[in-house]
C-alpha positions as CSV (number, residue, x, y, z in Angstrom):
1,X,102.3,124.3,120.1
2,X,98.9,123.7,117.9
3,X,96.1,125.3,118.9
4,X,92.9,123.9,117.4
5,X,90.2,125.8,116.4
6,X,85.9,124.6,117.4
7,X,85.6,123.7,113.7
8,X,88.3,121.4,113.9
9,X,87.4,119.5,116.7
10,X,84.3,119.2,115.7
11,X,85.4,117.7,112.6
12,X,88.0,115.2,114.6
13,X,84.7,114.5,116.6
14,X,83.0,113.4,113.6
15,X,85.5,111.7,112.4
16,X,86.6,109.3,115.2
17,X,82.8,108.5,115.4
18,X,82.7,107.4,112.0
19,X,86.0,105.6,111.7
20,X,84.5,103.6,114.8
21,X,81.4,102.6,113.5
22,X,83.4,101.2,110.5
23,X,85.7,99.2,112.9
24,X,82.4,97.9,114.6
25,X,80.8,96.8,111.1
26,X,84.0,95.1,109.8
27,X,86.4,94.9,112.4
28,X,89.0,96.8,111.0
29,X,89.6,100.2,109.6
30,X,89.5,102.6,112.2
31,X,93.3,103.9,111.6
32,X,92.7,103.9,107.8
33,X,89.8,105.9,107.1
34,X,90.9,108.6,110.5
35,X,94.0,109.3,108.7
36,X,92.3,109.5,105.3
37,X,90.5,111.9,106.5
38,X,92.0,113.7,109.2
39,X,95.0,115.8,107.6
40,X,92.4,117.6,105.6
41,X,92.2,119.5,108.6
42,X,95.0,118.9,110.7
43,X,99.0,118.4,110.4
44,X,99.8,115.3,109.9
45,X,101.8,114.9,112.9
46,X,99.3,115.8,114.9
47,X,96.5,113.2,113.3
48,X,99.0,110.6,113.7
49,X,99.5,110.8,117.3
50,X,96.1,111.5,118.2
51,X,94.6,108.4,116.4
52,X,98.0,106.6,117.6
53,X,96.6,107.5,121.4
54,X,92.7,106.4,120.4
55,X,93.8,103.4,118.8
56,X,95.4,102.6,122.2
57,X,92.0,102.3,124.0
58,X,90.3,100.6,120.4
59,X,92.4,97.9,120.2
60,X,93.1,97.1,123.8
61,X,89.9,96.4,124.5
62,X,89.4,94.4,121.4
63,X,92.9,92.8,122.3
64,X,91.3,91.7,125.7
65,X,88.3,90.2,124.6
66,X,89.9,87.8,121.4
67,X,93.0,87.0,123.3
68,X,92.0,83.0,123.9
69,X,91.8,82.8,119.8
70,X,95.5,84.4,119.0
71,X,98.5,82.7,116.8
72,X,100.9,84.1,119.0
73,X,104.2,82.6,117.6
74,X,103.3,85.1,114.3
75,X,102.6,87.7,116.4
76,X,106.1,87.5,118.0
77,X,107.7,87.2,114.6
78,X,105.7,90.0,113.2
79,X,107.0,92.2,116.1
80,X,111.0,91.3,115.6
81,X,110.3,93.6,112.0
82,X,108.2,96.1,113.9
83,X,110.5,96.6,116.9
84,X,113.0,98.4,113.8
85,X,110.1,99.8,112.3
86,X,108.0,101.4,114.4
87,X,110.8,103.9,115.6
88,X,112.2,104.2,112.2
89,X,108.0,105.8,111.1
90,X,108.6,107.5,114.4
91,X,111.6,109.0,113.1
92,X,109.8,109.9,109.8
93,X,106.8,111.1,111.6
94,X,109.5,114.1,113.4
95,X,111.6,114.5,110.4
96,X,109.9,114.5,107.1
97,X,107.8,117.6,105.7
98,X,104.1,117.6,105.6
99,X,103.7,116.7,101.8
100,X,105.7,113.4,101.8
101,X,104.2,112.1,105.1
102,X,100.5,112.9,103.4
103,X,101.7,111.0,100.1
104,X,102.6,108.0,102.1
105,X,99.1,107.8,103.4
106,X,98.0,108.1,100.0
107,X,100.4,105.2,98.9
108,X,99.2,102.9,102.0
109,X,95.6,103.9,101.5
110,X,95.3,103.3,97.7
111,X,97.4,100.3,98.4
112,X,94.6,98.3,100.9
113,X,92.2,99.5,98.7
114,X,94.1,97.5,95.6
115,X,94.5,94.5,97.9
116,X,90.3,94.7,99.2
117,X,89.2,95.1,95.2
118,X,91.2,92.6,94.4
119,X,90.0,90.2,97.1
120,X,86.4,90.7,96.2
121,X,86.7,89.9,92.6
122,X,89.0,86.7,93.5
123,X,86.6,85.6,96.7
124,X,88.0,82.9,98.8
125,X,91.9,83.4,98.8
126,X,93.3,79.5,98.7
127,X,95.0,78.9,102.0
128,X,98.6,78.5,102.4
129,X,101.4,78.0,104.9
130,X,103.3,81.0,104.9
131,X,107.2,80.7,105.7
132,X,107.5,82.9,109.0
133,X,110.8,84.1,107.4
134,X,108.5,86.1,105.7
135,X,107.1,87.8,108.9
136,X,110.5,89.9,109.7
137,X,110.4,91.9,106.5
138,X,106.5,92.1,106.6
139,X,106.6,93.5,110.1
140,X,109.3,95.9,109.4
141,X,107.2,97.5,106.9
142,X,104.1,97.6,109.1
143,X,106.2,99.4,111.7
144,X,107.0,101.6,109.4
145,X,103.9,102.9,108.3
146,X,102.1,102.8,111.5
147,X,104.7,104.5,113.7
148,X,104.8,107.4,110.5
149,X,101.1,107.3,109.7
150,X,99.1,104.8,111.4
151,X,98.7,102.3,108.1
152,X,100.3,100.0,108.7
153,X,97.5,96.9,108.2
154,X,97.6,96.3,104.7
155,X,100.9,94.0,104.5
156,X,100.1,92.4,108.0
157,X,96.5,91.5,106.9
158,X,97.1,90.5,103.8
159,X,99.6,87.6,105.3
160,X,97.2,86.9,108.1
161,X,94.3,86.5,105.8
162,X,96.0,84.1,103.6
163,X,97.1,81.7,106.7
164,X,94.6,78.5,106.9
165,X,93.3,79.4,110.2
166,X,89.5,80.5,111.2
167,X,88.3,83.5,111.0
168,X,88.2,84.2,114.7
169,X,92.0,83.2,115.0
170,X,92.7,85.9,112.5
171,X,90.5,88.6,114.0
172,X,92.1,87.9,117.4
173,X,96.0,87.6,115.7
174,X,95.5,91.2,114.1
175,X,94.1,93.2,116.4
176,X,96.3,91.9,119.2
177,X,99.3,92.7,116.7
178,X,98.0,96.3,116.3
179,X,97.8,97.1,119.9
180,X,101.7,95.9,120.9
181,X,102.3,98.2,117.7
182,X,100.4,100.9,118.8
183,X,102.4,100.5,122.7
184,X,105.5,100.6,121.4
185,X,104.4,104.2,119.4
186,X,102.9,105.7,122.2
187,X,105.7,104.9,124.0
188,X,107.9,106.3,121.5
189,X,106.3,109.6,121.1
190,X,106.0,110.0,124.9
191,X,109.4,109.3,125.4
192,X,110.4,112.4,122.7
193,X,107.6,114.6,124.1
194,X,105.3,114.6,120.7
195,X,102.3,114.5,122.5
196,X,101.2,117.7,122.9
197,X,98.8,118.6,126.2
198,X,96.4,120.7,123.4
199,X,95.2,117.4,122.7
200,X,93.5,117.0,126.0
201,X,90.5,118.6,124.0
202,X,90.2,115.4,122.1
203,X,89.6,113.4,125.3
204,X,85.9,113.1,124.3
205,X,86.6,111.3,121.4
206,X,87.1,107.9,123.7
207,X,83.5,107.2,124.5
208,X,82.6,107.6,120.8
209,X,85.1,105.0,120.5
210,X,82.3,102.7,121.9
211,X,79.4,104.1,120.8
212,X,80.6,104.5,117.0
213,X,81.0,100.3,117.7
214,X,77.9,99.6,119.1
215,X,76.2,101.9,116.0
216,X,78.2,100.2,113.6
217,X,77.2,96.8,115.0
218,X,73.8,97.8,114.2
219,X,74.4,99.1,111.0
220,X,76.4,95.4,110.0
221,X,72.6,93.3,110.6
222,X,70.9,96.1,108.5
223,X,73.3,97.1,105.1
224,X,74.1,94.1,102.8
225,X,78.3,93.7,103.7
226,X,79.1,93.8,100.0
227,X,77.2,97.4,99.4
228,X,79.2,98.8,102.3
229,X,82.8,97.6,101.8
230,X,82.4,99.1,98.4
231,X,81.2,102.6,99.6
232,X,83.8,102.8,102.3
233,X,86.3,101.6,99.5
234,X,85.2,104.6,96.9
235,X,85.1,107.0,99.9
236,X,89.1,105.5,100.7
237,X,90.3,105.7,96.5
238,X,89.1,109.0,96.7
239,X,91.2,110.2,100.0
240,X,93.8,108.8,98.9
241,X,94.0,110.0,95.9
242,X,94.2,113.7,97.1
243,X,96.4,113.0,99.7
244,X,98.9,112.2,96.6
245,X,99.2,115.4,95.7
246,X,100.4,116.5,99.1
């Protein structure tokens, strides 16, 4: 049982608001910078089932809206890994101490930072067919991380962003991948009772979910794109480089 002191929620607060306004600029990174940020000041179990439980509501509704534009035969392949990897994280998530759960945030964290540097310098990736034999392994790693930690975009977006579909296609293929994912870990830590009713306090945090959006929609028409991936990708090298050391 983990009670949480006002200081603390008022940091979660903060930090849900901010992680949304991210995901409303770019349309991604609301599980990557919250668990960046969150075991600063929370276990790490407990960040990854809260924003497991947020993400729920984030990407559902996102799910909704794009689900005309979706490549679902890769979604389906991309689950066949993640159905193995999502309870194996899980498993990790119960099992593993504190220190090596917050390194493996580091690792995924400094790892999509690698992959967005590296994008920017190359611009335009060249388009390519992938093999969907590839989407197995890709998806059990995915499951992985996001049933442990919640990271698991970086090897799911780096093979959707190097299909040749549009840009809307892709949008719609990820985040409707994210929110089967983040069923079948709610469903999972239900099912071995990791939710813990303290977190009731948190239930706030959904309408910020929306209004962190709409701000960061706003934000997107006013900041040059370029200036702000880079500061939320200093802000990311830097969490993740203390959460190495555990």
């Amino acid at each position: 049982m983990e009670m949480f002191s006002f200081k603390q929620v008022l940091i979660v607060y903060g930090v849900v608001l901010l992680s949304s306004v991210l995901q409303g600029f770019g349309g991604f990174g609301f599980g990557m910078l919250a668990m960046s940020l969150l075991p600063f000041v929370l276990s790490v179990r407990t960040a990854s089932v809260l924003i497991a439980l947020l993400a729920l509501f984030n990407t559902g509704a996102l799910a909704w809206q794009q689900r005309r534009s979706v490549a679902w035969r890769p979604v389906g392949m991309l689950l066949s890994g993640s159905l193995l990897g999502v309870p194996l994280g899980v498993w990790f998530l119960d099992t593993w101490p504190e220190g090596p759960l917050k390194r493996l945030i580091g690792v995924a964290v400094l790892l999509y930072c690698g992959y967005a540097a590296w994008r920017e310098h190359r611009g335009a990736i060249p388009a390519r067919e992938w093999s969907t034999l590839w989407c197995f392994p890709i998806g059990l790693t995915a499951g992985i991380l996001g049933g442990a930690v919640n990271t698991g975009g970086p090897p799911v977006i780096f093979y959707i962003h190097s299909q040749p579909w549009k840009p809307e296609q892709m949008r719609a293929t990820l985040v409707v991948y994210f929110f089967a994912v983040t069923i079948i870990k709610d469903a999972l830590l239900f099912a071995q009772n990791m939710v813990p009713w303290e977190m009731i306090v948190f239930a706030g945090t959904l309408p910020l979910i929306g209004i962190g959006g709409r701000l960061g929609l706003l934000l997107g028409r006013r900041t040059p794109p370029l200036l702000f991936r880079r500061i939320v990708l200093v802000i990311l090298c830097g969490m993740g480089l203390l959460l190495l050391k555990g």
